[in-house]
C-alpha positions as CSV (number, residue, x, y, z in Angstrom):
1,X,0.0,0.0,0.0
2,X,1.1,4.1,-0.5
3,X,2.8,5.4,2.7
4,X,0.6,8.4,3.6
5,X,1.9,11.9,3.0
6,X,1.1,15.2,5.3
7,X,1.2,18.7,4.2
8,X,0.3,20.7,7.4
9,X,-0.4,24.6,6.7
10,X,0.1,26.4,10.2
11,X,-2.2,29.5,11.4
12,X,-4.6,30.4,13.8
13,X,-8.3,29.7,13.8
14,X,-11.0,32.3,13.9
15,X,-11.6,34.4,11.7
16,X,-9.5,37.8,13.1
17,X,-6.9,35.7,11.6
18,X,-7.9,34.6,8.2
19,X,-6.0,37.0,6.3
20,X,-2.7,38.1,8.4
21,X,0.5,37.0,7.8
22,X,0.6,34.5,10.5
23,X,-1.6,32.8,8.6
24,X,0.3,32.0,5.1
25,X,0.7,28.7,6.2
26,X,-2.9,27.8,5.9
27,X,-3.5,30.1,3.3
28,X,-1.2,28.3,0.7
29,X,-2.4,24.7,2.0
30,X,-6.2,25.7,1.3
31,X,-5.1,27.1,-2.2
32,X,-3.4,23.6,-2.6
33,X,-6.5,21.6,-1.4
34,X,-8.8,23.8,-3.8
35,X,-6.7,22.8,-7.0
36,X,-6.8,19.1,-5.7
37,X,-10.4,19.2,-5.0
38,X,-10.0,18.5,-1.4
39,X,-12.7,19.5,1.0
40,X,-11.6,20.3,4.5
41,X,-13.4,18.4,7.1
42,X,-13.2,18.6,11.9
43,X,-10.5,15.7,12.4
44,X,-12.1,12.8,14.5
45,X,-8.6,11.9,16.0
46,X,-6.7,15.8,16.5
47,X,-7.4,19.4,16.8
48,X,-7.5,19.9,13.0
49,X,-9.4,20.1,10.2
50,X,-8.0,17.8,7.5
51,X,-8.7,17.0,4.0
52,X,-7.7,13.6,1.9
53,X,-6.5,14.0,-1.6
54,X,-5.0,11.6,-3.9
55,X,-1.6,12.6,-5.3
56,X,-0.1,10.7,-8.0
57,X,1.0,7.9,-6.0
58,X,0.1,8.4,-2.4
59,X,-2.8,9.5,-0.3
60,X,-1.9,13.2,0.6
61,X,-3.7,14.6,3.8
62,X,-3.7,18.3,4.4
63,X,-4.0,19.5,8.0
64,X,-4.4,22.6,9.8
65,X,-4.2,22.5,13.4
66,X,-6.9,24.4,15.1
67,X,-4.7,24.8,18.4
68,X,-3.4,27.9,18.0
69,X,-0.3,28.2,16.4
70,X,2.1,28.3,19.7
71,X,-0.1,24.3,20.4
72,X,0.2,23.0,16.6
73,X,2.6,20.3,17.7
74,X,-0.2,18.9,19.4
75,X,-2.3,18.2,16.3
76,X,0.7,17.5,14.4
77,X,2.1,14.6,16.9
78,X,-1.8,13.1,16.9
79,X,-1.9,13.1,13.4
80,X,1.3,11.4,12.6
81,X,1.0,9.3,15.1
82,X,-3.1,8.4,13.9
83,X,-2.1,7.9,10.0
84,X,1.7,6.3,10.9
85,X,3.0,9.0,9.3
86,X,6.7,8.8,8.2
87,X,8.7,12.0,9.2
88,X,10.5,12.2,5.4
89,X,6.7,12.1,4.3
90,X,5.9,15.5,6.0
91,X,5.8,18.9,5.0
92,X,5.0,21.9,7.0
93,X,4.4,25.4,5.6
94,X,4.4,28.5,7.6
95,X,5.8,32.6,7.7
96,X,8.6,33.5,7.8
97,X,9.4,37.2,8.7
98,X,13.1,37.0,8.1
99,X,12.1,36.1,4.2
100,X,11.2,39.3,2.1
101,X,7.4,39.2,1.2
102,X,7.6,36.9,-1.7
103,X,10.3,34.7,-1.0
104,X,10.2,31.0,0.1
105,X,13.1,28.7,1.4
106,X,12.3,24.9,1.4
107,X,14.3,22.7,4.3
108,X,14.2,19.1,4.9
109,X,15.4,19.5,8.3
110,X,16.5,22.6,10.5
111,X,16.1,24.7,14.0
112,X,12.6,26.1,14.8
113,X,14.2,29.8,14.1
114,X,11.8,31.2,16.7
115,X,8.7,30.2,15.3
116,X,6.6,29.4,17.9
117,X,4.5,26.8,15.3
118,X,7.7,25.1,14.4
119,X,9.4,25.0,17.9
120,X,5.8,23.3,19.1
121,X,6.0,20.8,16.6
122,X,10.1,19.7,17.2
123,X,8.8,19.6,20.6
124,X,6.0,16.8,20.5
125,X,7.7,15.3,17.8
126,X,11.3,15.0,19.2
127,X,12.9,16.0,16.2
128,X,13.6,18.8,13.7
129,X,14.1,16.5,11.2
130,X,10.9,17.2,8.6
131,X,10.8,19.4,6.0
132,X,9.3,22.9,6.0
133,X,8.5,25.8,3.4
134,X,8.9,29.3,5.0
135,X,7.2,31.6,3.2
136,X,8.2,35.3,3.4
137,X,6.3,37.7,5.2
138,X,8.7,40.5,5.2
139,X,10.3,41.9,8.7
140,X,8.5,44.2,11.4
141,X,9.5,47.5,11.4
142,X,11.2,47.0,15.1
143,X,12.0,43.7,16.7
144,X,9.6,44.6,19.8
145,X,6.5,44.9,17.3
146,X,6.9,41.6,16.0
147,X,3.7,39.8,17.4
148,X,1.5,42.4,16.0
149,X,3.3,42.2,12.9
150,X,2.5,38.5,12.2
151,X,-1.1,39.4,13.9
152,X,-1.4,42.0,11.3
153,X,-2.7,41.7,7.5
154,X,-0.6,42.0,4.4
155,X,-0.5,45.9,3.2
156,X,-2.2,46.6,-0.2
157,X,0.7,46.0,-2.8
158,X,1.7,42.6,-0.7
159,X,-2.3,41.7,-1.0
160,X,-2.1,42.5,-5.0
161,X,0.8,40.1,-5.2
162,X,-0.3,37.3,-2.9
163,X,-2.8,35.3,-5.2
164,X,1.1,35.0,-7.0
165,X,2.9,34.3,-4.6
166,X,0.3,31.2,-3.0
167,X,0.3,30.1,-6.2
168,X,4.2,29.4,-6.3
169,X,4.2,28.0,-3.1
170,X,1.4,25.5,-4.3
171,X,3.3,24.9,-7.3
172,X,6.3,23.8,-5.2
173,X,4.4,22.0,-2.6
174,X,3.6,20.0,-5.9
175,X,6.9,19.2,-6.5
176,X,7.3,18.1,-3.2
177,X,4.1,15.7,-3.7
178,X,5.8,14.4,-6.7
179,X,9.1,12.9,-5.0
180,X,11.1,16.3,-6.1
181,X,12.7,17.8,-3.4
182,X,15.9,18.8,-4.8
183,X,14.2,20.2,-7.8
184,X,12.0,22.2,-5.5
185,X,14.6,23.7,-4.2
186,X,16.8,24.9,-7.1
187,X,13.2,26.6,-8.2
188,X,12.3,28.2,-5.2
189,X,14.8,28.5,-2.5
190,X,16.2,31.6,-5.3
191,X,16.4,34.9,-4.3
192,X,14.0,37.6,-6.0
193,X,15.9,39.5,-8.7
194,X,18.8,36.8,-8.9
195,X,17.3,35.2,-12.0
């Protein structure tokens, strides 16, 4: 049988949060569902809604923890641990504020580089060995403004280039899907105006 593979989007629930930056991570893995025809559904077995999609050769599942993104290890470990989830089949997508708005960096293993989403899920899980795509957010204007900054929503050029951007990070999230990493990464781990 296909091993399983997870593509967890991380955000907050609620709908102050739907469109702020915090919530990329979600945003991209809804955008991905949508072109797969997945339908997001209340997990049974974690604090997450989840949608099943067939990808070329495996069953995908796309989660979003509803926790609270400082908790989504919770949902991520009871996940994994439901479906038998293989850590080299995961992918987690979240902001990244240290990444222009517009960039992306795809990782298969690294620190949680004071994400709170990311630190959450190393925690329940043990490891930092999974892969993640950080999607660029852009930097607060001061370091002690930063939690409104991710709290906040994208400013009007950044929203007329999002539906853009998502759509690269779904494209590479695809590539991902497809067994090609390393191709993913030459395409998108390049910096904007560097060819």
């Amino acid at each position: 049988m296909a091993e399983t593979k997870l593509i967890v989007g991380l955000g907050n629930p609620g709908r102050e949060y739907e469109k702020t930056r915090h919530n990329i991570g979600f945003i991209a893995v809804e955008a991905l569902s949508e072109e797969m025809d997945g339908e997001f559904q209340r997990c049974r077995y974690a604090s997450a809604r989840i949608a099943g999609v067939r990808g070329e050769k495996h069953k995908v599942i796309l989660a979003l923890p509803q926790t609270y993104m400082n908790n989504s290890g919770l949902a991520v470990r009871d996940i994994v641990k439901f479906d038998n989830i293989a850590l080299d089949n995961m992918i987690v997508v979240c902001d990244d504020i240290r990444l222009p708005f517009g960039e992306m960096r795809l990782r298969t293993e690294g620190s949680h580089g004071g994400h709170n989403g990311l630190g959450s899920i190393i925690d329940h899980l043990g490891t930092q060995k999974f892969t993640r795509l950080r999607l660029g957010v852009g930097e607060p204007p001061r370091a002690d403004l930063q939690a409104d900054y991710v709290l906040s929503e994208f400013k009007k050029e950044e929203k007329a280039l999002l539906g853009d951007f998502i759509e690269e990070a779904v494209s590479c999230l695809k590539l991902w899907l497809s067994g090609e990493a390393a191709k993913a990464m030459t395409q998108y781990n390049k910096r904007k105006g560097n060819g």
